[in-house]
N, C-alpha and C positions, 0 to 999 in steps of 0.2 A: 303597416309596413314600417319597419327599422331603421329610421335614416340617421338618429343620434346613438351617441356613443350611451353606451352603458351603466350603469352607474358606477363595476368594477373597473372597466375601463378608464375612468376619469379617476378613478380612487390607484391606480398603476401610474396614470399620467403624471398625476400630480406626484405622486411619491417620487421617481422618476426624475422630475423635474427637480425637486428638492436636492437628490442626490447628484444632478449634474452640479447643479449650484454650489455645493460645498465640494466636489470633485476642479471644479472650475476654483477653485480660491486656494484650494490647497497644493494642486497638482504646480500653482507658481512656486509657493512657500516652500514644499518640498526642495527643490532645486537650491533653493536660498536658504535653508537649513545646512543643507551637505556644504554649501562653498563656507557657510558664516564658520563651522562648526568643525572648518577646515579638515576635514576626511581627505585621506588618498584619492588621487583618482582610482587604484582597485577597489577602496573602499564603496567609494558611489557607486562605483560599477557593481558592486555585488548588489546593493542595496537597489539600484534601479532593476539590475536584473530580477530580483526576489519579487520585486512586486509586480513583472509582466511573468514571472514564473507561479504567483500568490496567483493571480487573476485566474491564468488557465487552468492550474491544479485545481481549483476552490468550485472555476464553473463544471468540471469534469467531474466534480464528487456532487455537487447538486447533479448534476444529471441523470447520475446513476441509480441517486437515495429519492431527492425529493418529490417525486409519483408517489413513494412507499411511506414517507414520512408524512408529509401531506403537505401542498405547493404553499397554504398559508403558514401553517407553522415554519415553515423551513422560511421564509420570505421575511418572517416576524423576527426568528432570528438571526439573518442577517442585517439586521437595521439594528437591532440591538448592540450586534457585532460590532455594526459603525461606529452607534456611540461610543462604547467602548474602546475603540481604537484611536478614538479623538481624544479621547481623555487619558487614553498610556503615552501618545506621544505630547501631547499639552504636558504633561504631568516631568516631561525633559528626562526623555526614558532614554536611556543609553545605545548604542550601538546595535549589540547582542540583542537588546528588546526591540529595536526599531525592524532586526532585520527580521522577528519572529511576529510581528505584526503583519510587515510587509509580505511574508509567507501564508496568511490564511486569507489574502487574496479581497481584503474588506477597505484597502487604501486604492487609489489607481494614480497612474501620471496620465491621465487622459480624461477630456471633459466629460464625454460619453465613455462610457466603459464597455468592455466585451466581457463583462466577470461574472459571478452568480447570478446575484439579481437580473440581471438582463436578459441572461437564460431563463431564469423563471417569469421573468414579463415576456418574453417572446412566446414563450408558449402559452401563456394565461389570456394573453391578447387575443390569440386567435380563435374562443371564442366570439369573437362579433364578427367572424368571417362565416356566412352561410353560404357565400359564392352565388350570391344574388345581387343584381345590378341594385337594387335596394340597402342592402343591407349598409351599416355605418362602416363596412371593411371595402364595400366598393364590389365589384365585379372580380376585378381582382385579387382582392384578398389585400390589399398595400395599404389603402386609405387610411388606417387605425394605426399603423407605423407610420406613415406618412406624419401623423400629428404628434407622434410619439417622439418619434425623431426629431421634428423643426422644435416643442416646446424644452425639449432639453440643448440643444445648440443654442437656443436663446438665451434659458438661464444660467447655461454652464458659459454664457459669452459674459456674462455679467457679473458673474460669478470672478470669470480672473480679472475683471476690470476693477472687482473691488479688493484684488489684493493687495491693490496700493496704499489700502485704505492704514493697515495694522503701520505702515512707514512713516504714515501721514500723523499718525497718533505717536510716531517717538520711538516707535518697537525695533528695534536692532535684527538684523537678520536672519539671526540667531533664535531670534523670539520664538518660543513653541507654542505661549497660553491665544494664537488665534488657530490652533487645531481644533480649542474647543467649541468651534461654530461646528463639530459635527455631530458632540453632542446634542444635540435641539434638534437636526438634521434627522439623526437615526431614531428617537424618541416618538418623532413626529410620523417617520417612514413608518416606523411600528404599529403605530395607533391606526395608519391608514391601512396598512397590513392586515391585521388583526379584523377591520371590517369589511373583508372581502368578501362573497356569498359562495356559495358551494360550487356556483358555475364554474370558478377557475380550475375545479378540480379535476383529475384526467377523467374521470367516468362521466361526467357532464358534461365534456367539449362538444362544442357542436349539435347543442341537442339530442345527445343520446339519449336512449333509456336508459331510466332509473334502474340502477344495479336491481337483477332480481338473487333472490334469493342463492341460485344457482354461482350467481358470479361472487355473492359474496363466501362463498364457499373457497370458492379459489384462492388460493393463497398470489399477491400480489407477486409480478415479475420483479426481481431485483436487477440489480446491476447493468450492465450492457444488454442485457436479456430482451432489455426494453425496445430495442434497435434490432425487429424481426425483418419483415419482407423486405423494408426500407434501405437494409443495414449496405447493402453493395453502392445503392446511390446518396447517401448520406456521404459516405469514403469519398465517392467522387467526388463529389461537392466541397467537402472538408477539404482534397488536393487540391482544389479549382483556388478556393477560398484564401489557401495558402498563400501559393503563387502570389496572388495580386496583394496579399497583407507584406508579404517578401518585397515586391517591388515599391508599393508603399513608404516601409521602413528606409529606402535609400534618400527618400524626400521628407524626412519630419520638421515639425513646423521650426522645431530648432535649426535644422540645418537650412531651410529655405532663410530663418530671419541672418544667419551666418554669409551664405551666400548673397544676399540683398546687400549688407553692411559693407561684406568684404569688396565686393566687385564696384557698391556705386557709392561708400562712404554715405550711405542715410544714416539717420538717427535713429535710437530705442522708441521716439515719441513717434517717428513716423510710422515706425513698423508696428509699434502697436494699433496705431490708427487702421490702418490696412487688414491687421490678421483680426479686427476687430470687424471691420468688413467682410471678411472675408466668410466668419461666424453667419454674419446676417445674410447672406447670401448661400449659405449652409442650409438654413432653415428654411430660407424660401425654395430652394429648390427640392428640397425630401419633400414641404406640402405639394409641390407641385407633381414631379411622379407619379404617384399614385392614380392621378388624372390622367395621364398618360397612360400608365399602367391597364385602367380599363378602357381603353378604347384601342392598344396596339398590341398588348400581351406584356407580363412580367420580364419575361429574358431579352423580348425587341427592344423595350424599353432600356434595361441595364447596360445592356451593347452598345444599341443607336445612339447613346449619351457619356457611357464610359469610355469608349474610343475614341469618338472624336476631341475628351476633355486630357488625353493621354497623350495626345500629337501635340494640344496645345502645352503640356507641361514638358515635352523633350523640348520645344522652340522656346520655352524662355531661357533657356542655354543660349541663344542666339542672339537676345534682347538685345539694341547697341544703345539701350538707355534706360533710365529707371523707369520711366512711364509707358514705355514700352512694355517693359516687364511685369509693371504692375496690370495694364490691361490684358495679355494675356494670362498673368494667374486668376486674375479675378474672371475671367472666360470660363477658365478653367474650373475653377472652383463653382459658379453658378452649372454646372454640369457632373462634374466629381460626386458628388455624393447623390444623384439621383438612384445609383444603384442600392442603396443603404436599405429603404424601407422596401423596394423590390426583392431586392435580395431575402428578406428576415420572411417576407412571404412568402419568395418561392419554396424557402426550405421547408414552413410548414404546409404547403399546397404539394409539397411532393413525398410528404411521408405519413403516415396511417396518426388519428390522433393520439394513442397511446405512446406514441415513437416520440413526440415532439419535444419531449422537454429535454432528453437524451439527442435527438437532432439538434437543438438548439447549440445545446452543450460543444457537443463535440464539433459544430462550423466554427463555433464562437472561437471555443479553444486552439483550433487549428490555425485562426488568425493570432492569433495574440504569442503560439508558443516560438512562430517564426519572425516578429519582430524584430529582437536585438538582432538576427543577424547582420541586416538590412544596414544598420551605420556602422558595423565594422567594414562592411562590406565599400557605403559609401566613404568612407576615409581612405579607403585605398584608393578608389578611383580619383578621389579629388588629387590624389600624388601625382595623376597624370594629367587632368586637366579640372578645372576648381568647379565646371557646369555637367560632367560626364557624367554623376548621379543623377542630371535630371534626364539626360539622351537615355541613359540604361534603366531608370524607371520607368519611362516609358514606353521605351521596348516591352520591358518584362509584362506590364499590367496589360500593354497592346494584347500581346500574346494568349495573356488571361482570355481577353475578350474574347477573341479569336476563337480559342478551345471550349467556351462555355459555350459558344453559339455554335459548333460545329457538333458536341454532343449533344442537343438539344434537338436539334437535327434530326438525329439520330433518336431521339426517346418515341417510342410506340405511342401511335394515337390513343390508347387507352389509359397510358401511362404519364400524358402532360396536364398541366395544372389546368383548371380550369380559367377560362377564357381564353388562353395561348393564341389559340391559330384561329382563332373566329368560329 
């Protein structure tokens, strides 16, 4: 029986966790590059926008190629890609280059990312899902995400804890040569890349059989092509997925440490104490799902936790005091991401294994291409009142819930993940 993770497994986790860690140290510097280097605000604004437009384009063209190109090659070069990207902007690349980096989608402003590689590990992962209450994916298919998920919150929390570190040594704002921690980062991603086994690859998910003769005949599906029976509930899901990255976008961690500052006058050292918690309270909750996950069902699970963490984030609008506020985000936040490693299961529990890496793609990319709306959106509301993005986030992502459990509903017994409804 199967109850440890894999060896590719661990060789994804780890790589994974690398790249939170240098995604975690940069995604600060980024920010502190644009103000040191004094850019327009259209400027930053294009430049932030490129790289949440890099992400989603980049995971949309892995989804399409990498089945056909092959999940390790394409996986090796994107770690390559990294380093390289660390070393064009270390190297005090100009505007025009930062924004054509920030376009193939191998930077992020997020510790965790929704970008290529995550696509390609969400579906490489799901090999250790047999849908065996044994197996190291759990019953439900989550458990393998579950670990996936807390080890990168962990080192992507460490990660921007240490970006204090370059200010600490003298470096100016300004300073580009601590990009080059992605160097070693993508070098390292690669070598772990590179020894992946054939398992991750689409014809081996799941214990298939060995290609016979007959299939390697067939000339491999390209494109969307890849998104057959699947392709009507993928849409849905990708709409579902939307929504709640929409409602999302109106509370980023920016505008939450904005609103803490503005309304109760804390300090930068508090708030980072807090969203530092807040990290570790991230990762314990994704390990914990999963457990949840196989005893109540994937979507019970995502609901019965993402709803009720959604009422808590309209009422900190309400807080009448900083300690207040900070208990109910931290509620909040120990429940908020339960849906994370549920979620990356359900998508592959509900689509054929040739579909997966193309499902991945295109949920990923559905969150990520609706982001920037969300803080234009919330700068208007704060016109009318400075806590209305958190009442209207919460509504929005409520609603999410709402509609994912009510098509769910509605999915044909033949048609729900396994273990769902007992």
């Amino acid at each position: 029986m199967r109850t440890r993770l894999s060896a590719d497994s661990r060789r994804l986790i780890a790589a994974q966790a690398l790249r939170a860690a240098g995604y975690g140290f940069t995604a600060v510097l980024i920010g502190a590059l644009l103000a040191a280097r004094a850019y327009s605000t259209v400027q930053a604004g294009i430049l932030l926008g490129a790289l949440v437009a890099g992400t989603a384009g980049a995971s949309l063209v892995v989804g399409a190629y990498a089945d056909r190109v092959g999940r390790r090659r394409t996986y090796v070069v994107i770690y390559l890609g990294l380093a390289a990207a660390g070393a064009v902007v270390a190297a005090g690349a100009p505007f025009w280059l930062l924004l054509l980096v920030a376009l193939t989608g191998l930077l992020s402003t997020d510790v965790v990312d929704n970008g290529p590689a995550t696509t390609l590990e969400q579906a490489m992962l799901a090999a250790e899902d047999t849908g065996a209450a044994t197996s190291a994916a759990g019953s439900s298919g989550a458990r393998v995400y579950g670990v996936y998920n807390a080890v990168a919150s962990l080192t992507g929390a460490f990660g921007a804890l240490a970006a204090a570190v370059p200010s600490r040594l003298g470096a100016s704002g300004g300073a580009t040569w601590p990009f080059l921690v992605l160097v070693p980062i993508g070098v390292v991603g690669a070598v772990l890349a590179s020894r992946l086994s054939a398992a991750v690859e689409p014809g081996a998910v799941d214990g298939d059989a060995p290609p016979t003769a007959e299939d390697a005949a067939t000339p491999p599906r390209r494109g969307w092509s890849a998104l057959g029976p699947s392709r009507a509930r993928v849409r849905r899901l990708a709409g579902l997925f939307a929504v709640d990255a929409a409602g999302g976008g109106l509370v980023t961690a920016s505008f939450l440490a904005y609103y803490l500052a503005e309304k109760y006058d804390v300090t930068t050292a508090t708030l980072g104490v807090l969203f530092f918690a807040t990290s570790l309270l991230q990762a314990a909750s994704v390990w914990i799902a999963p457990r949840l996950a196989d005893r109540v069902g994937l979507v019970p699970t995502m609901v019965g936790t993402h709803l009720p963490s959604n009422v808590l984030l309209a009422s900190v609008a309400f807080a009448s005091t900083f300690p207040v506020a900070v208990a109910l985000l931290l509620a909040r936040t120990a429940l908020s991401q339960m849906d994370v490693p549920t979620r990356q299961a359900l998508v592959m529990r509900l689509v054929t294994p040739p579909e997966r890496t193309s499902a991945a793609a295109v949920t990923n990319a559905a969150r990520y291409t609706v982001r920037p709306i969300g803080p234009l959106i919330g700068g208007l509301l704060q016109q009318i009142s400075l806590g209305l993005p958190l009442v209207v986030a919460g509504v929005v992502k409520g609603g999410y819930d709402i509609a994912l459990w009510r098509w769910w509903r509605r999915l044909p017994p033949s048609d729900e993940p396994v273990a769902e409804r007992g």
